[in-house]
N, C-alpha and C positions, 0 to 999 in steps of 0.2 A: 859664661864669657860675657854675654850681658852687663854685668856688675863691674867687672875690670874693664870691660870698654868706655863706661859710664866714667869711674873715678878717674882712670887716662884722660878721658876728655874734659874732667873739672880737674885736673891739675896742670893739663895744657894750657886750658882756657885762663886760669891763674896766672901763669907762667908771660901767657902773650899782653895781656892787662899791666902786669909787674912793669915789664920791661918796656912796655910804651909809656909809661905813666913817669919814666925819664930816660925813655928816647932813645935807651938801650938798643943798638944794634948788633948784638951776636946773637950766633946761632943758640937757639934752645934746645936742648940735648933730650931725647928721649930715648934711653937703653931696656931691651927688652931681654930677659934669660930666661928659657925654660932649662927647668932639671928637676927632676925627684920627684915630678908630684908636684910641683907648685911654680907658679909664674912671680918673678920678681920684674915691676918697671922703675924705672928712676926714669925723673924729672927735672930737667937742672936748668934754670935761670939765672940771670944778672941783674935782678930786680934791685930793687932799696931792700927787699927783707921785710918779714913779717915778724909779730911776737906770738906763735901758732899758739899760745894759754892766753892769749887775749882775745881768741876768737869764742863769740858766742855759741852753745849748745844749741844743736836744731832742737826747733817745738815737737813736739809729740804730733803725727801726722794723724793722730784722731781729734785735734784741737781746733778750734778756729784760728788761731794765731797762726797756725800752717798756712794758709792760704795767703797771707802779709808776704810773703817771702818768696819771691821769684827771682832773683839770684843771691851770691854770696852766702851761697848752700854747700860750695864746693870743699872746702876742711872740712865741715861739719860731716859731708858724706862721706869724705875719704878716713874719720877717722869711723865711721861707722863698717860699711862695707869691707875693706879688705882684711881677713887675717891677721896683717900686721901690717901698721903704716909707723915711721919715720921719716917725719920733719925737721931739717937742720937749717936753719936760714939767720940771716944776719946783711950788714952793710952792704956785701957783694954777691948778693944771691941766696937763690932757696934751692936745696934738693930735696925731693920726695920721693920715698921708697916705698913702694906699694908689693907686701906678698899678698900671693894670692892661693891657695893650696886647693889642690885636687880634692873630690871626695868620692 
């Protein structure tokens, strides 16, 4: 649970950045489902949008270049940690889909 609370709160944290960054005033949506063995959250802002293949690879955390990096780690985890992440974003927002699956 650890790990799902961790990406939830780098794609919050995302989320709240986006939509200050022009002033966006709605609500940010966070949907949570459990069923079958695995946790599904989605994400949903009003941001400008990103280009999620434009975002850089995290460094290898045995590297020194790990250490340069203390934020805008948040993709980079999310595409690491969950099961299965899906990112759709564009002009009017980003949604992030975080599985999570039982073991």
């Amino acid at each position: 649970m650890a790990d799902l609370r961790l990406v939830v709160s780098e794609a919050a944290t995302n989320a709240v950045e986006a939509q200050g960054a022009v002033g966006a005033r709605d609500r940010i949506v966070v949907r949570c489902q459990v069923a079958e063995a695995r946790v599904l959250v989605e994400v949903i802002d009003h941001g400008p949008g990103f280009d999620p293949d434009a975002v850089p690879d995290l460094p290898d955390v045995e590297t020194p270049e790990r250490l340069r990096h203390e934020s805008g780690l948040g993709v980079a985890l999310m595409e690491r940690i969950p099961d299965e992440v899906n990112v759709e974003s564009g002009s009017d927002g980003t949604t992030v889909r975080l599985v999570i699956r039982s073991t």
